[in-house]
N, C-alpha and C positions, 0 to 999 in steps of 0.2 A: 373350410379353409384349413389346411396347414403346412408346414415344413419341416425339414428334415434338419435334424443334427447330422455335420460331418463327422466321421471316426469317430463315434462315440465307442467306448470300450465296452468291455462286461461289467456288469453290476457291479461294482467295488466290493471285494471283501472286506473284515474289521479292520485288516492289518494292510490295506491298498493305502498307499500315501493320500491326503488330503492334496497337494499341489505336487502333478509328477513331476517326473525330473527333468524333465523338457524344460521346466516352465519357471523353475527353482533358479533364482540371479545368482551370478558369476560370482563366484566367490564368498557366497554364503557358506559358511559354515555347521549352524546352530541344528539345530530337531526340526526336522519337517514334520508336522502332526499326523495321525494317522485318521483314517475315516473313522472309526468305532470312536476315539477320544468325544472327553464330555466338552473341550474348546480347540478349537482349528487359527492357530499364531498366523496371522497373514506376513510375519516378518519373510518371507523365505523367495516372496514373490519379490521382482525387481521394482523398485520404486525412485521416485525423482525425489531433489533435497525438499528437505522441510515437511515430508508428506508423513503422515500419522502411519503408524504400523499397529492398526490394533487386533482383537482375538476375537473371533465367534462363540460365544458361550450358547451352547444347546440349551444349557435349561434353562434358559429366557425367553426358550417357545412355548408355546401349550403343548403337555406332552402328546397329546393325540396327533398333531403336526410335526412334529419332530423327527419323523421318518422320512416322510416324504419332503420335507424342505433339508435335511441334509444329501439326499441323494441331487438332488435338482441344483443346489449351493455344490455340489460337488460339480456337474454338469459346466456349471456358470463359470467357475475356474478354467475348466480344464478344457473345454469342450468351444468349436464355436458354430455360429448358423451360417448356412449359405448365404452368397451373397443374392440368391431370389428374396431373402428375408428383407431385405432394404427398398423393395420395391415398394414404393409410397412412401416410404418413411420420408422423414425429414431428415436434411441431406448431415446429421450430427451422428445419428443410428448410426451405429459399427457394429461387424456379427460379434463381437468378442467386446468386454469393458475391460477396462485396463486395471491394475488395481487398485489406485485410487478408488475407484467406483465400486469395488466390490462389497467394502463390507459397507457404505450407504442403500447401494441395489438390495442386499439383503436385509438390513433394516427398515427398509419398507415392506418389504415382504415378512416379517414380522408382524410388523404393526398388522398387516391384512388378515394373520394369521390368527391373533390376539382378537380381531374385530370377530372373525367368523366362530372363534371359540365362542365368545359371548351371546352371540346368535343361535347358539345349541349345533353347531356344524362339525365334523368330528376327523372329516377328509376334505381335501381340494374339490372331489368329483362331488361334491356334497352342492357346491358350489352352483347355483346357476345366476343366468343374467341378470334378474332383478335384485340379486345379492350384490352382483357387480356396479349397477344400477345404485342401489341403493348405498355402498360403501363410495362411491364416486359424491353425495350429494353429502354423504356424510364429513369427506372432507372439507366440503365449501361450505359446511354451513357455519363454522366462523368468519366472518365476512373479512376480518383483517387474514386472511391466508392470500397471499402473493397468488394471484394468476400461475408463475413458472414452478411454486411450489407442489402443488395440484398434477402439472404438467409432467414433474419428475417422479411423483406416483403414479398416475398412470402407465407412463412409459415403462417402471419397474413393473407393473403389473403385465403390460405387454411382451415384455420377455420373460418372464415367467410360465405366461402362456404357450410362448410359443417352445420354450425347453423342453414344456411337460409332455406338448399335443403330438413331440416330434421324434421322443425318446423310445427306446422297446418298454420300458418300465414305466408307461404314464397311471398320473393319478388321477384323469381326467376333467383339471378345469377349461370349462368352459370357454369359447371365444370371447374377450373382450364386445360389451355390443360398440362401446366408442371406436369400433376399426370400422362397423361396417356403416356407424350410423353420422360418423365425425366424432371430434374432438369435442368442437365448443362448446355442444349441450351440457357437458359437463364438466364446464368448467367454470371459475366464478369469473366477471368480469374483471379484465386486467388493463394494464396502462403501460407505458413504458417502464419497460426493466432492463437489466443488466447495467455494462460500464456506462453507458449514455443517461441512463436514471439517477446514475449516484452524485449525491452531492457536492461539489466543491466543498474543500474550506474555505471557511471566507478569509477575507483577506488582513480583518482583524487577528484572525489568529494565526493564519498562515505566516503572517509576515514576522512577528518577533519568532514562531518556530523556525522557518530558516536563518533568519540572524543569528539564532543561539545556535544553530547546527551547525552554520559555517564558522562559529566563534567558537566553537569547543573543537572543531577538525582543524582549524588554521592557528587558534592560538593557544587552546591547553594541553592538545595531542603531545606536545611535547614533555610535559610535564608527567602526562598518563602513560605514556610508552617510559618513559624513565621509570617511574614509578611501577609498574609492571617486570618489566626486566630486573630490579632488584629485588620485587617479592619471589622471581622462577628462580632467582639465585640464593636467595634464602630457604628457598624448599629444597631444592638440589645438594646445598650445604648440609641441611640438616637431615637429610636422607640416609646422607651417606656420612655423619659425623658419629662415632665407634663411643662408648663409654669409656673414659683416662680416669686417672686418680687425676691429672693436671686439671682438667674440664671439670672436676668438681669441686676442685677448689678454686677456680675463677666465677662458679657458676656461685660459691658462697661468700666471695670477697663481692660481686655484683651484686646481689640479693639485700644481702646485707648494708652495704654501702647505703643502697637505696632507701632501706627502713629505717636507716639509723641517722638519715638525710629526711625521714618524713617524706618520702618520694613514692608514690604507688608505681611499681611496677609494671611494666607493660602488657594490655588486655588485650583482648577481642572479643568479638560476638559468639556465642556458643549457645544456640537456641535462644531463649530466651532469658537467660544472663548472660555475663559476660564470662570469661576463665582466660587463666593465665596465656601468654602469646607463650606456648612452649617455644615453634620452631624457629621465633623471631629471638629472642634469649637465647637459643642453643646458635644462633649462626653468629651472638654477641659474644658467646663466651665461648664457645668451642666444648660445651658441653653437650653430651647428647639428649634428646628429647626425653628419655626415657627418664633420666638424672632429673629434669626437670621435674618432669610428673612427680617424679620422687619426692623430691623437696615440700608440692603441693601436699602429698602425701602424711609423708613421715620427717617434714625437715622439722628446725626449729622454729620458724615464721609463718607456721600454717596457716594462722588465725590469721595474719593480715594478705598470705597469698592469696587466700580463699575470698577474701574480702575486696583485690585488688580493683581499679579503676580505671589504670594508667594508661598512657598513650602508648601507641608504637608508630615513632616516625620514619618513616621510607625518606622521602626525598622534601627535604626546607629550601631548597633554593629552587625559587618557583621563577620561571620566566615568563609565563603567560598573565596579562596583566588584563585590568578592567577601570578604566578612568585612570591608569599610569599606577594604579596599587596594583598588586600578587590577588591573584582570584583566589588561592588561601593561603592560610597561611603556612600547612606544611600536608603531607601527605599521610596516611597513615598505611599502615601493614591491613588494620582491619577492614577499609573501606577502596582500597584494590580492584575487587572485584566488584564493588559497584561503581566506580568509576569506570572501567574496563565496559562496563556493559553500558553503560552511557555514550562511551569514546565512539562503541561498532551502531548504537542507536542514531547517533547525531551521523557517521559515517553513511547508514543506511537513507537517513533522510535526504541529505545531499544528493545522494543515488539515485533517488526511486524519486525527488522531484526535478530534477534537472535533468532529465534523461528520457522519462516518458514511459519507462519499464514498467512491465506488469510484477508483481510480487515474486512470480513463481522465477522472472527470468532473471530476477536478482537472486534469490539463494540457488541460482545456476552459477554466478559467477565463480570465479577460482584465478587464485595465483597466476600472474601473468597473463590477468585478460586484455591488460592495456599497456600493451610494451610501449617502449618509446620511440614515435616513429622518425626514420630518419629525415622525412619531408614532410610537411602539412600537417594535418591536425591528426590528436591523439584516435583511436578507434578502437572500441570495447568490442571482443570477439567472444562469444557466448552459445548457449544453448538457447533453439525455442522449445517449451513443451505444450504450451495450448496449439499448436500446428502440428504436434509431432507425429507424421502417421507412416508406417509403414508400407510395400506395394501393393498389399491388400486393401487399404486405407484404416489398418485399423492402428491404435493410440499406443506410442513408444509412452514409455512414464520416462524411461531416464530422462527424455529430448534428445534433439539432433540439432547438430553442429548449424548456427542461423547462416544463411546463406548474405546477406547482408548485415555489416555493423554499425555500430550505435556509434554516434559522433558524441563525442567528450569534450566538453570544455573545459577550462582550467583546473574550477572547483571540482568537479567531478572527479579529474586525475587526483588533485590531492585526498579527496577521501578515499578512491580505494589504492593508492598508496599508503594511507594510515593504517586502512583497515588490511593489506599484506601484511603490514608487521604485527599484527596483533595474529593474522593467521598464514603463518608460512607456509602452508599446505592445504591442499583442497578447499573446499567452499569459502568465501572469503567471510563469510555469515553463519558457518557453520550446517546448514541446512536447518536454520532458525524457520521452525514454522510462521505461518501468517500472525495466529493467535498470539503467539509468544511473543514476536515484534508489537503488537499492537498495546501490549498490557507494559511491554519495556516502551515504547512513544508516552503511554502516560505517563509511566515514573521518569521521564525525559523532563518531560510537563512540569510537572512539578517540583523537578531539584531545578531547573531553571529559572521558574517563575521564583523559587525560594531566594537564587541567588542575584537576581534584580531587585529587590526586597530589601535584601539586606545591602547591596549597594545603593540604595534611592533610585534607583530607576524603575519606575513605575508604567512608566510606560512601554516597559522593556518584558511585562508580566506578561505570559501567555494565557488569554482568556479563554473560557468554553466556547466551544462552537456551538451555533446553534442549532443544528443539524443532527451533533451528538458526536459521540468519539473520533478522536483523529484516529482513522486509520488506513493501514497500509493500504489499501483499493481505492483509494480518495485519491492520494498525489498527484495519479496519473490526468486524471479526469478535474484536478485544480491547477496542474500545469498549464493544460490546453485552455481552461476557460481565463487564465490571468495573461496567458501569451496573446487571448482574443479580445480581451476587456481593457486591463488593466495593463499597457506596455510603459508605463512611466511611474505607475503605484509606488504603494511603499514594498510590497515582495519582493519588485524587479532587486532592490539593494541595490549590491553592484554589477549586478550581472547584465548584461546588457540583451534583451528579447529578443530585439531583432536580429540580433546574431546568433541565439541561440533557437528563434525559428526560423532561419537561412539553413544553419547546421542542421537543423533535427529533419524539416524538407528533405535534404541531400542525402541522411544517412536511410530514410524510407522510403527514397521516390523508386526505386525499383522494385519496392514491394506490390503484391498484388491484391493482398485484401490484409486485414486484422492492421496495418500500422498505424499509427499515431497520428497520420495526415489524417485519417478519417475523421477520429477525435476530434483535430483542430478545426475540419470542416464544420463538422457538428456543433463546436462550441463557437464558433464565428458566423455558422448562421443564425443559431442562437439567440448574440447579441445583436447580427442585425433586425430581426424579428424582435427583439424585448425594446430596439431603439423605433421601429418603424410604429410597436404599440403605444410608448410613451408619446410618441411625437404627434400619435392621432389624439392619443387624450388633453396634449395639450392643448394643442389646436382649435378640438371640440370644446374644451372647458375656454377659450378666448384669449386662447396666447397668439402671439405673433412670432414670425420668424424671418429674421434678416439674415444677410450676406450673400453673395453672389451667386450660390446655388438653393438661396430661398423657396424658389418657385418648385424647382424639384426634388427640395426635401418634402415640401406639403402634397405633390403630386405620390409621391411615395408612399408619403402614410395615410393613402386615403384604401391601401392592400394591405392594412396590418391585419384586418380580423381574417384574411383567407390564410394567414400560416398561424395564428393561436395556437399552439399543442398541439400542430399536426409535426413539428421535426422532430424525428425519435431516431432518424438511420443516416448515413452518409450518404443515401442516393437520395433522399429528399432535401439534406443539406444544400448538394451540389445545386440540385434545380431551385435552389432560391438563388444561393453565390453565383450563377452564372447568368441572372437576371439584370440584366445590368441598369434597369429603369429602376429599382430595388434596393442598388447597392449603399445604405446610409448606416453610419459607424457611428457611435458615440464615442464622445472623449475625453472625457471627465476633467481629467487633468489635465484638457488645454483649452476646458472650458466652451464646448465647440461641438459638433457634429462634423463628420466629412461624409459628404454625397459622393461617393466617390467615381470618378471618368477618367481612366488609365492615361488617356492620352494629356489630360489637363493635369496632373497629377504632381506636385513640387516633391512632393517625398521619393516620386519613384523615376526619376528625368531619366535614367540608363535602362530603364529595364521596363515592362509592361505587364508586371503584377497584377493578377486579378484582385488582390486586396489591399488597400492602403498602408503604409510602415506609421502607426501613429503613435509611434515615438520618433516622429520626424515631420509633424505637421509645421508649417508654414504658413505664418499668418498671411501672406498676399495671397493666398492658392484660393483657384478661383471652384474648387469643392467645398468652400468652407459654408457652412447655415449654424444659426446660432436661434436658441429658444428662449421664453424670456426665463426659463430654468435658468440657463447657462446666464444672461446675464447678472443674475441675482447673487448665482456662483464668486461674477468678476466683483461683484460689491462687496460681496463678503470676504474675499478676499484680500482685498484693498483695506480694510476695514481691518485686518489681520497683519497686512504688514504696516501698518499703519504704528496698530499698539507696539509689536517689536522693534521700527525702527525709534522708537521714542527711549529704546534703553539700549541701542547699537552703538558702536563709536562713527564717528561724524562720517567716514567717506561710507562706511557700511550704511547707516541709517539715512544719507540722502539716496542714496539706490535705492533701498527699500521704499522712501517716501516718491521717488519718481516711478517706481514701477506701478505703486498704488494710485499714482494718478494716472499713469496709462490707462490700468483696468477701469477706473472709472471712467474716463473716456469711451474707450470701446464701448462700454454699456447702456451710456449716453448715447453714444452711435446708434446700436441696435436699439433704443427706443423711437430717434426720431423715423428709422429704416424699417422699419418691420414691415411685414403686409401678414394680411389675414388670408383664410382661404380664398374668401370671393372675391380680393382685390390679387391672387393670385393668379386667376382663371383667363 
């Protein structure tokens, strides 16, 4: 078996560019590398925001491989396969990788190269099946390697093969034997991966992070944009402020004043001390920065400038408040920029949870993606790049313009409204990679949890996930499962679900594969699968179940073990949700179960939703089933407003003390009501 490379050129000379000019992004400027060079800059190729631009170092091959894998890393740039090459593949294969993919593709082709050195092997053609064989088994034999991990060496290995077997210059490795013989032998056993694998955050933590992210975009932004604007005015000042005889004598009538007041001088951070705030002084006194140094220098108060401590305040009239106090008490010059990166972190979290976006298609966004529309709702216009393929099908990295928009809710306009004034141009994020946002969401973490702290709010700390780090690839996949779990929790705040999965519905239902509805499928069959398992173990261990759709809650959960860990895709999703003997909801917070039948349905009287609004249940609705969980829930609850209304004032604490006799009611109810399975039958 093999294939051909189209247009492949002449052997490259030393002095043949490394990426031709074809293929070099618009408007690059810099040094395209040459083939002989000892490192190949992948900066020159076009790439999307946030994406890494890094270098191939040759001598981090084995030099005996170093020939033959730059010519073929040459090929893999420049070059692409027919599209006969695609034939079996998996329908992701494209003759050509984009750049992103390049310098990954070649560092596994490294590693192979590294392996077969070891081996005593000195060329590719050196190479045969049982080396392929044998390096295939070598991967899995760490048993914690990811199934897909595995997957994307091979696949790298596969084209490699086929570059070499198809070029006028081949070095002769051998056919892959996993083409002819399958994949799976070689592969270690896998489980669900990708977005559908990834964890939620849970809701402990999620929920004070969005409160802090909407409360640093809604109520300190204003304070940080102030504060910003006057440090770009003090840089600009002292840029452009010329050396006077005037400016240094303001800048020693200041100085001095200050020492002779016992007053330290105004600092900043400078590695690891601090040093004088030159350009915040030069825009106080109208001296130039240089004078200042000076002073540090050669003035008369070196000892104590050298020594200084002092603050440098930007803006004291704080309007953003926390319990009706100033969240601080003034702003400084030195800590600008870390506020500033907080303001676009807590902006980005708004974003990337309310919205459903994947990472990549948020450092897409830019300046006026969300004009103001003259009718109806707001609408984010964007780039996709995980779809982005050209008429060949192969992968644009910039993206291409989405064919349908994201529907915006309130919150969402005001952050990236904040986040334009912070970036008046281009990316609204900068083209902040994945990694760099995720290590700025910790330090998010922590000056928030700090600043709950120090106001007594404790419960306001953001705790670790159990899962492990909040990161940007979570949101998406913790949106869908709290819009399908939890529609009343403490996350929702004030954002209201069902409105913003009405919204998120409409802004992807014309989509045809990869949107957010799949997600939500996924995560809402999910939960009815995690309710249909609890409800069997209930039942089994001797619980009972009342209210009016009793009988077909217990008929339901007697199919929990046929979806155990088989929902991993949105077409086995659907054929649960459209099960309709099946359909049963938990609902924590209304203390309940809903069996749900469209047509009997209190939440959804207009319309014929295949799934309940249960942030709209209704205690007469004749779906409702309750377990003796759920009544235990109403006791302990009762039991809770019990103790608060005992320190309420009078018309608050007899509410509280009537609503806790409801719940115990109701639960009284579901004791004398209950049936068991075999008084269900």
């Amino acid at each position: 078996m093999s294939v051909a490379v189209e247009e492949v050129p002449a052997y490259p000379s030393g002095h043949t560019q490394a990426i031709l000019p074809g293929l070099v992004a618009e408007g690059f400027t810099g040094q395209v590398p040459r083939f002989e060079d000892p490192a190949w800059s992948l900066s020159p190729l076009p790439h999307g925001p946030g994406a890494s631009r890094p270098a191939i170092r040759w001598d981090s091959f084995p030099p005996a491989f170093r020939e033959e894998m730059r010519y073929l890393t040459w090929l893999l740039i420049n070059t692409s396969l027919p599209a006969g090459f695609l034939i079996g593949k998996h329908s992701r294969w494209r003759t050509t990788v984009s750049p992103g993919h390049i310098y990954p593709t070649v560092t596994k082709w490294r590693a192979f190269c590294r392996w077969l050195d070891e081996q005593g092997r000195t060329s590719l053609g050196d190479c045969d099946p049982a080396d392929l064989r044998a390096y295939a088994l070598h991967l899995t034999a760490d048993r914690g390697t990811p199934r897909t991990t595995t997957q994307k060496v091979l696949a790298a290995l596969t084209r490699l093969w086929a570059l070499d077997s198809s070029n006028p210059f081949p070095a002769g490795l051998c056919e892959p034997p996993w083409l002819s013989e399958g994949a799976d032998d070689f592969l270690p056993a896998g489980s669900s991966t990708g977005e559908n694998a990834t964890e939620p955050i849970t809701p402990a933590t999620m929920g004070p992070l969005l409160m802090w992210a909407l409360r640093v975009v809604d109520d300190f932004s204003h304070d940080i944009l102030a504060a910003i604007k006057r440090k770009d005015e003090i840089l600009t000042t002292s840029a452009n402020t010329p050396p006077t005889e005037e400016g240094g004598a303001a800048l020693e009538k200041y100085l001095g004043d200050l020492i002779t007041a016992g007053i330290s001088p105004p600092t900043m951070a400078a590695g690891n001390r601090r040093g004088l705030a030159a350009k915040y002084i030069s825009s106080i006194t109208g001296a130039s920065v240089r004078q200042v140094h000076h002073q540090v220098i050669k003035g008369p108060w070196r000892t104590q400038l050298m020594s200084a401590a002092g603050p440098a305040p930007l803006i004291t009239d704080i309007t953003g408040t926390i319990d009706g106090l100033p969240w601080t008490e003034s702003i400084d010059y030195a800590e600008v920029d870390t506020l500033k990166s907080h303001l676009t972190t807590a902006c980005y979290i708004v974003i990337s949870y309310l919205t459903g976006m994947r990472p990549r298609e948020i450092q897409g966004l830019e300046k006026g993606c969300c004009p103001d529309p003259q009718a109806g709702r707001h609408l984010i216009r964007s780039a996709v790049f995980k779809t982005a393929l050209d008429d060949n099908g192969n992968h644009i990295p910039q993206g291409v313009t989405r064919d349908v928009p994201w529907v915006a809710i309130d919150p969402v306009v005001r952050a990236i409204r904040t986040a334009e004034e912070m970036k008046p141009e281009g990316y609204l994020f900068g083209g902040v990679s994945a990694d760099t946002m995720n290590s700025r969401i910790e330090k998010f973490i922590h000056w928030a949890s700090a600043l709950a702290k120090k106001f007594g709010r404790p419960e306001e700390v953001i705790p670790d996930d159990k899962y492990g780090s909040v990161g940007v690839s979570r949101f998406r996949r913790t949106l869908a499962w709290h819009i399908a779990r939890r529609p009343g929790g403490l996350v929702a705040l004030a954002i209201q679900y069902g409105h913003l999965r009405t919204a998120m519905s409409a802004g992807y239902a014309s989509r045809s594969r990869d949107g957010i509805h799949d997600l939500l499928d996924v995560e809402t069959a999910l939960a009815v699968a995690d309710t249909l398992a609890a409800v069997n173990e209930e039942i089994t261990n001797g619980s009972g179940i009342s209210g009016p759709a009793a009988r077909r809650a217990i008929s339901a959960a007697t199919h929990a073990a046929e979806f155990a860990g088989t929902i991993v895709n949105a077409r086995q999703a659907r054929a649960l949700l459209q099960n309709p003997s099946l359909a049963i909801y938990d609902n924590p917070s209304a203390m309940l179960m809903c069996v749900y039948k469209p047509d009997r349905a209190l939440c959804n009287r207009v319309t014929s939703r295949t799934s309940p609004r249960l942030d709209r249940c209704v205690s007469t609705c004749s779906n409702i089933a309750r377990a003796d969980s759920h009544a235990q829930l109403m006791r302990e609850e009762a039991e809770s407003l019990e103790q608060q209304a005992s320190q309420a004032p009078g018309p608050l604490g007899d509410r509280m003390r009537t609503r806790a006799q409801r719940l115990r009611d109701e639960a009284e109810q579901h004791d004398l009501t209950r049936v068991s399975p075999r008084e269900a039958q």
